[in-house]
C-alpha positions as CSV (number, residue, x, y, z in Angstrom):
1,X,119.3,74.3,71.7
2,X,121.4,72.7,68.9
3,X,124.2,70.5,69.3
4,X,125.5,71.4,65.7
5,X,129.5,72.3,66.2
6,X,130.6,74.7,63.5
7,X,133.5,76.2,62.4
8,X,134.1,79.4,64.6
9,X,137.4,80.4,62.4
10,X,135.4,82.9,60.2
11,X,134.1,84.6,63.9
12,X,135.9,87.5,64.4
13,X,135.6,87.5,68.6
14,X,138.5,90.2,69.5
15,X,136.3,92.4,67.4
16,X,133.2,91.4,68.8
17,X,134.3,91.5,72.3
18,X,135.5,95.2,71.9
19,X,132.4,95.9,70.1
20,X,130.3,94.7,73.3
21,X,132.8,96.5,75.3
22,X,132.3,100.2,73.9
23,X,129.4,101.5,76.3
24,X,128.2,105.5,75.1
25,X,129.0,107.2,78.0
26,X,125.5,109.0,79.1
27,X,125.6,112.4,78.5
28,X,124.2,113.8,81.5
29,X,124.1,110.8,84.1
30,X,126.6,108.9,86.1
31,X,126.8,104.8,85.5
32,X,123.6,104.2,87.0
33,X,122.1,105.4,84.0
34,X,123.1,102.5,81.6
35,X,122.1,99.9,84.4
36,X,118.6,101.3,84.0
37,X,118.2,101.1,80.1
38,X,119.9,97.8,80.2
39,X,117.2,96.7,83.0
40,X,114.8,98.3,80.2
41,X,116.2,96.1,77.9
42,X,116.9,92.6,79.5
43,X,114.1,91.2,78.1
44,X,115.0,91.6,75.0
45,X,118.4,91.4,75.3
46,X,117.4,87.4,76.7
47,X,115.0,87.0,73.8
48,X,117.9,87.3,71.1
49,X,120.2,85.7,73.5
50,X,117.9,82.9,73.0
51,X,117.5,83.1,69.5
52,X,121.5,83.2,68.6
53,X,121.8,80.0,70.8
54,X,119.2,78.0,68.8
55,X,121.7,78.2,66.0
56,X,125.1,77.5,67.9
57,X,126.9,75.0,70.6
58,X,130.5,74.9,72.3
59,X,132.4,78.5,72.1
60,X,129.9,80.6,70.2
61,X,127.2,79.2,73.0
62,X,129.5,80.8,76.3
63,X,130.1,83.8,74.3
64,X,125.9,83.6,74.0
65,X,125.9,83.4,77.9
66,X,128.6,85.6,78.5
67,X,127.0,88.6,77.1
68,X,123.6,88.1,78.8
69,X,125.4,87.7,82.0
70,X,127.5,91.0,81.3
71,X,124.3,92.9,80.2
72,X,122.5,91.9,83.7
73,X,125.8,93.1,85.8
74,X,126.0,96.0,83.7
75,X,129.5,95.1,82.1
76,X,127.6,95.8,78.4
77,X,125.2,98.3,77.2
78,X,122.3,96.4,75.6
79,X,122.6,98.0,72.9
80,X,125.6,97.0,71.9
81,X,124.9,93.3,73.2
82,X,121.8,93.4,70.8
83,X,124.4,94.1,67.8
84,X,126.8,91.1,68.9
85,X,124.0,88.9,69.3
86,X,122.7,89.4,66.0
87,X,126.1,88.9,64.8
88,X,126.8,85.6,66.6
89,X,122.7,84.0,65.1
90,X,123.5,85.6,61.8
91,X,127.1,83.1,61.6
92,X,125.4,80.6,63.1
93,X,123.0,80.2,60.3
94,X,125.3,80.7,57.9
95,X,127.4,77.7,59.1
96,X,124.5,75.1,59.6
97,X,123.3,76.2,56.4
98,X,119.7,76.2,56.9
99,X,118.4,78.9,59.0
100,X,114.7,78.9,58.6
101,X,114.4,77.7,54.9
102,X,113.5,73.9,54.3
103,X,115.3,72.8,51.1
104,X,113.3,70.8,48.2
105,X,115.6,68.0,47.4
106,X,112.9,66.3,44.7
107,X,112.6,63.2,46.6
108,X,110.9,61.2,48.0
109,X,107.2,62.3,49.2
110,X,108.4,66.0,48.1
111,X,107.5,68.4,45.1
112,X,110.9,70.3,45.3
113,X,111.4,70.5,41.8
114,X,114.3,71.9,41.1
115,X,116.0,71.8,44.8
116,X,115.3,75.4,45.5
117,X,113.9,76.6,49.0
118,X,110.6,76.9,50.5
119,X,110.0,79.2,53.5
120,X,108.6,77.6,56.8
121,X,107.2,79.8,59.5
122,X,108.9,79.3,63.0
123,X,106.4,77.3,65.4
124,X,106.9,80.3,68.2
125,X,107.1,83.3,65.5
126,X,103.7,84.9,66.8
127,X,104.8,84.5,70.7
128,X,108.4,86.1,69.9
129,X,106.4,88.8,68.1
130,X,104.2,89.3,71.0
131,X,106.8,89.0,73.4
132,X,108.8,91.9,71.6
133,X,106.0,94.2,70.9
134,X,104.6,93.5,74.7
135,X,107.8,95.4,75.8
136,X,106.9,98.9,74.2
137,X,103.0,98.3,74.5
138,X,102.5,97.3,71.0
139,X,101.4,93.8,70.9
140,X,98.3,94.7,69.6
141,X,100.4,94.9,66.6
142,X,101.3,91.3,66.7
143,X,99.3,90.0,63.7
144,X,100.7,92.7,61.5
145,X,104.0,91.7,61.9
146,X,103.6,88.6,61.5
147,X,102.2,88.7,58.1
148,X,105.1,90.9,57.1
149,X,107.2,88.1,58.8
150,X,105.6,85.5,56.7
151,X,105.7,87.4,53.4
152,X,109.8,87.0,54.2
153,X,109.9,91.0,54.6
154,X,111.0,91.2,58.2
155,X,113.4,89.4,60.5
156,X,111.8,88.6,63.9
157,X,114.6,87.8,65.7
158,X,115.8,91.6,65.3
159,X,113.6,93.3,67.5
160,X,114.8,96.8,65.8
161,X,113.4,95.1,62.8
162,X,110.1,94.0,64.3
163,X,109.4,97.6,65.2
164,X,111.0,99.4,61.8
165,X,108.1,97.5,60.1
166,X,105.1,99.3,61.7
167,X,106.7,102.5,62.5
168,X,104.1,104.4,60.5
169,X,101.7,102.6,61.8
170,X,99.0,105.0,64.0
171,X,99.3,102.8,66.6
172,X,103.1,103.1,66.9
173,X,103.1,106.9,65.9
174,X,100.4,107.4,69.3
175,X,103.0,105.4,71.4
176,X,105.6,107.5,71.1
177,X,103.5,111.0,70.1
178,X,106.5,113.0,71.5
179,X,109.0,112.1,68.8
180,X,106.8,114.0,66.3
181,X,107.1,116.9,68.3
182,X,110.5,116.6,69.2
183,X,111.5,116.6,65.5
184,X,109.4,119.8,64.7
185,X,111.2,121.4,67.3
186,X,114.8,120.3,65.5
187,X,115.0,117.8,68.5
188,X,116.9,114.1,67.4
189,X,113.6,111.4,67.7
190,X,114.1,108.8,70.5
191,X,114.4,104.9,69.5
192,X,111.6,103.2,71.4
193,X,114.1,101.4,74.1
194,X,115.6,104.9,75.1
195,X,111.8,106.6,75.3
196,X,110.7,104.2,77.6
197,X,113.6,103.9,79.9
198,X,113.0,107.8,80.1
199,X,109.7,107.0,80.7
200,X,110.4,104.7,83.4
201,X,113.2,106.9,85.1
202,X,110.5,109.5,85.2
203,X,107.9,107.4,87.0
204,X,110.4,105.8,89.3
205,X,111.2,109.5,90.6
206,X,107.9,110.6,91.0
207,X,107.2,107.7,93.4
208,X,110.4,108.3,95.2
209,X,109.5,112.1,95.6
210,X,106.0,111.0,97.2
211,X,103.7,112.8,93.9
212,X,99.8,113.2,94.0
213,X,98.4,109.3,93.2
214,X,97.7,109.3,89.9
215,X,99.8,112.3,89.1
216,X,102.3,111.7,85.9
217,X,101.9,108.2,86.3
218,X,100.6,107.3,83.0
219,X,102.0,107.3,79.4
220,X,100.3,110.5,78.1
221,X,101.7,112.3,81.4
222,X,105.0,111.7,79.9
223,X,104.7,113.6,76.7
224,X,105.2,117.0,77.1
225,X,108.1,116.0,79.2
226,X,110.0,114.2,76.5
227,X,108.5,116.3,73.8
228,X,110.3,118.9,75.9
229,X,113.6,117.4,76.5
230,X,113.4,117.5,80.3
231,X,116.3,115.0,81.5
232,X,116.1,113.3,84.3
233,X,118.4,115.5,86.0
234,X,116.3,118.3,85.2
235,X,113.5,116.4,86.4
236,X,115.1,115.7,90.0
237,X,115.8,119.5,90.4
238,X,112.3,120.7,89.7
239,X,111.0,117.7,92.3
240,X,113.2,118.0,94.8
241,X,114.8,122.2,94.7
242,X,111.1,122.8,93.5
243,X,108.2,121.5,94.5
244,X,109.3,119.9,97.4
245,X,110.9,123.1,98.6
246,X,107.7,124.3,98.4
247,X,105.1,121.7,99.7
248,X,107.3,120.6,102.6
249,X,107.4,124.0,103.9
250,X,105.6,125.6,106.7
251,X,102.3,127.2,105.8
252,X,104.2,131.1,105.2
253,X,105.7,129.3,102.0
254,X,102.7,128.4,100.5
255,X,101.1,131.5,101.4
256,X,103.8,133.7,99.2
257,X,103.6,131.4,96.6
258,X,100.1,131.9,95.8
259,X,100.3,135.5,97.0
260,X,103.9,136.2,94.5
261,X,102.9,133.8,91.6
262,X,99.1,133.0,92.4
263,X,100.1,129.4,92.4
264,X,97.5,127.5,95.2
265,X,99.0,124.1,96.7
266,X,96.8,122.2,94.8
267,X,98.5,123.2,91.8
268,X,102.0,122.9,92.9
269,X,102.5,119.9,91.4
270,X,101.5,120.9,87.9
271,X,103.5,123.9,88.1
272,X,107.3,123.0,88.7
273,X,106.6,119.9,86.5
274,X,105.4,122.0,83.4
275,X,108.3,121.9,81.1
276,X,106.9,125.3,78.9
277,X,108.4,126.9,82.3
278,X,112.3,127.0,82.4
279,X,113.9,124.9,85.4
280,X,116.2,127.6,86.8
281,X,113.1,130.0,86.4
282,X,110.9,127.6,89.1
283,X,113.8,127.4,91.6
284,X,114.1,131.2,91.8
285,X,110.5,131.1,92.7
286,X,110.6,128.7,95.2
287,X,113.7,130.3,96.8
288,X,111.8,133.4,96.8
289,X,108.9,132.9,98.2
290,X,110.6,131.3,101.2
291,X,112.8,134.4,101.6
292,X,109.1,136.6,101.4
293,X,107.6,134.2,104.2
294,X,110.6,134.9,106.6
295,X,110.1,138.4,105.7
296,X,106.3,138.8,106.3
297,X,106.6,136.9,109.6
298,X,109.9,138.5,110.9
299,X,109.6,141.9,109.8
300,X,105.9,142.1,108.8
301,X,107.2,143.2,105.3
302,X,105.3,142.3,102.2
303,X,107.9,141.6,99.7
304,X,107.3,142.1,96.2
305,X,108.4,139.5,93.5
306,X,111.0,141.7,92.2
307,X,112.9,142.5,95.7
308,X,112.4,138.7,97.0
309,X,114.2,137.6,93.1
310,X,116.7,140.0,93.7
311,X,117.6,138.4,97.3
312,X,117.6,135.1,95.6
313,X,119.6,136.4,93.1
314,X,122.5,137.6,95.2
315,X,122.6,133.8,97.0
316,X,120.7,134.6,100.0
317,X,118.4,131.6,101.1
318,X,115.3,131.8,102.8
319,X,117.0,130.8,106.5
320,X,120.0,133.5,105.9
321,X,117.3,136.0,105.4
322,X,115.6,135.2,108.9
323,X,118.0,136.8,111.2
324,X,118.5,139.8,108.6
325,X,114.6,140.7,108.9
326,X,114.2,139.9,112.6
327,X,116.5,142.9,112.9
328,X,114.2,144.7,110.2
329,X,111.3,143.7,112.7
330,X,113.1,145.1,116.1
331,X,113.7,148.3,114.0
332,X,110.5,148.6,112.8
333,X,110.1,152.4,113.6
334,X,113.3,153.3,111.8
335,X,111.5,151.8,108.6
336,X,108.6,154.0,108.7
337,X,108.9,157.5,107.4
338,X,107.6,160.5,110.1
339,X,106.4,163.9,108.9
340,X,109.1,165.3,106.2
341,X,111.6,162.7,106.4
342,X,113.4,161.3,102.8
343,X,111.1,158.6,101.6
344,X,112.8,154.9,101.3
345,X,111.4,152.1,98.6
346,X,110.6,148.8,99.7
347,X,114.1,147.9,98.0
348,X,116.3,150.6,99.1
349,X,114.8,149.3,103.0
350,X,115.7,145.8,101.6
351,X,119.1,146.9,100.2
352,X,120.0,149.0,103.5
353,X,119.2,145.9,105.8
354,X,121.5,143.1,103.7
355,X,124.0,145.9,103.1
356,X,124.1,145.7,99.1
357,X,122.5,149.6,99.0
358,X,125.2,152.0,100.7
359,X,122.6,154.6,99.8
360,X,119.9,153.8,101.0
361,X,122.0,152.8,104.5
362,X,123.3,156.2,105.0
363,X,120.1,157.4,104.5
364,X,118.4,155.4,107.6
365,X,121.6,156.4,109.5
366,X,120.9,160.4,109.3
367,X,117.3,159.9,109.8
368,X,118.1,157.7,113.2
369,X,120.9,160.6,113.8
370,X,118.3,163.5,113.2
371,X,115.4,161.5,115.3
372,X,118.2,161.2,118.3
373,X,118.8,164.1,118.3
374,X,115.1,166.1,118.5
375,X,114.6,163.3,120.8
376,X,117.5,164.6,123.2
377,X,116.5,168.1,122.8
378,X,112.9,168.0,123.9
379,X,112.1,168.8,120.0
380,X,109.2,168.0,117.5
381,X,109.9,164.3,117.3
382,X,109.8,163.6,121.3
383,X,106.3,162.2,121.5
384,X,104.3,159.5,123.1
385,X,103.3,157.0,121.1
386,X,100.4,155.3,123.6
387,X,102.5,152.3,124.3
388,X,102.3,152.9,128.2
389,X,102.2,156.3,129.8
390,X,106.0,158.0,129.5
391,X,107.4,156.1,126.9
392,X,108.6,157.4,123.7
393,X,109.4,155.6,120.4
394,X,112.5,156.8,118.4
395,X,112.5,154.2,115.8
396,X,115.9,153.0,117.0
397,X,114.8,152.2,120.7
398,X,112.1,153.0,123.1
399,X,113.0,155.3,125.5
400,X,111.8,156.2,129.1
């Protein structure tokens, strides 16, 4: 650390401070977003803090602290600490006049001609290199940078800078494949910090949501998920509305869902996750084949996908449908057509029993009317059915 003082008049720190101070409100999270991108981030956001304090003492060094300590509590984006820090080294070379340039004075023991300036390669340049590139999986890039570094054509104690010079790089371009995509799709590319906090968030919820080991937990896993512009919000809803909906459930659930959409449990996983398939589209299906499980054990009614979507679709969840078809499966004679009565579709039966197909009730309500009826008068529908000797199924009642 120096102990150089400086003249701080030409510092600007009402500015600075609101510049620090103006966190982008995420778009689609609540605060806890920007705590994880600046948890993303701290590591850089210490490496510059450290850099800006090599060249400054007194005042400009608190402010130095200040902002690292409001990064870490989440007072700052660090994004916007990153900019202040810059600003704060960048003045504090200018006023010690040196920065990392020797100067030739043609004395003594020295060849500095004229007195112009000679550049000298910071001692720790290749482990602040590393250090930076580490963070994004790049330091296999180290010695590349540094060579631009010492060629005077990139400044290492930017760490925006360090990775501007090897963005077209392969190695860089296969790091963050998705941004390739992303912008052939008329999607805005991702800087590196905000891809891998994505990344990150993803990971952290897969864990939390007890995944497959070994399931989207690498970097190629992420991809197609930030190729597709799956938030994590998105992401939470097709974990926990999709396949956990589906996974936790009893046995019946899984059944319909490989019975409605041919989807095995083994490939549950893979299925909500797959961003080619629209969020909203997965939670229909989930909700539906829970609402075709209560029917096939209630009722012993097999659904089809278009009558268990359309339950879903008028808000009826998979418990709400239990006691509907219990009632289905008590009345199962009224259900089944007899000899000349109006035939009924699987939906008009559906309709008639949640009440959303006048029709189709008054129709089950003359033919339990007519089958009364012959049933009272000795007729062509009075008839034993085999359950025990003098019994008679109606369909709305077994009579003795």
């Amino acid at each position: 650390m120096s102990n150089v003082d400086f003249n701080l008049s030409n510092l600007d720190f009402d500015a600075l401070e609101q510049s620090v101070r103006e966190v982008a409100t995420p778009t689609k999270t609540p605060a806890e977003i920007l705590a994880e991108q600046n948890a993303a981030r701290l590591g850089e956001v210490a490496g510059a803090a450290d850099v800006a304090g090599s060249f400054v003492s007194g005042e400009a060094q608190a402010r130095v602290d200040e902002i690292l300590a409001g990064v870490q509590s989440g007072k700052y984006s660090a994004e916007d600490a990153l900019g202040a820090l810059s600003a704060i080294e960048t003045a504090g070379r200018a006023a010690l006049g040196a920065g990392v340039a020797d100067t030739g004075d043609g004395g003594d023991g020295g060849d500095g001609g004229d007195g112009g300036t000679s550049f000298t390669p910071r001692q720790d340049a290749r482990n602040t290199i590393r250090a930076v590139l580490a963070t994004f999986g790049l330091e296999g890039l180290a010695d590349v940078v540094y060579e631009e570094y010492a060629a005077e054509r990139v400044n290492i104690s930017n760490p925006d800078a360090i990775l501007f010079s090897i963005r077209n790089t392969t190695q860089y371009q296969q790091r963050f494949a998705a941004n390739a995509k992303r912008a052939a799709k008329g999607l805005p590319e991702l800087d590196p910090a905000s891809y891998i906090a994505l990344e990150n968030q993803y990971r952290d919820l897969m864990r939390a949501n007890g995944l497959p080991p070994g399931f989207y937990d690498q970097i190629s896993d992420f991809e197609k998920l930030i190729e597709g512009d799956v938030s994590v919000y998105e992401l939470s809803s097709r974990v926990t509305e999709g396949y956990r909906k589906v996974a936790e459930a009893d046995p019946a659930v899984k059944q319909q869902m490989r019975q409605l959409y041919n989807v095995d449990e083994s490939g549950l996983a893979a299925y909500f996750l797959d961003p080619d398939r629209a969020a909203p589209l997965l939670l229909r299906q989930a909700n539906a084949a829970a609402i075709a499980a209560r029917g096939r054990e209630q009722a012993n009614l097999q659904l089809s996908v278009m009558s268990a979507e359309e339950l879903v679709s008028r808000g009826i969840t998979g418990e709400q449908a239990q006691s509907t078809f219990a009632r289905m499966g008590q009345l199962a004679g009224l259900y089944q057509e007899m000899g000349g009565e109006e035939m009924l579709t699987e939906q008009q039966k559906v309709g008639a029993a949640f009440g959303f197909d006048v029709q189709a009730q008054q129709a089950l309500e003359r033919r339990r009317a007519q089958r009364v009826a012959e049933f009272a008068g000795g007729g062509a529908f009075a008839r034993t059915t085999g359950a025990t000797s003098g019994t008679v199924e109606t369909g709305v009642g077994t009579a003795q």
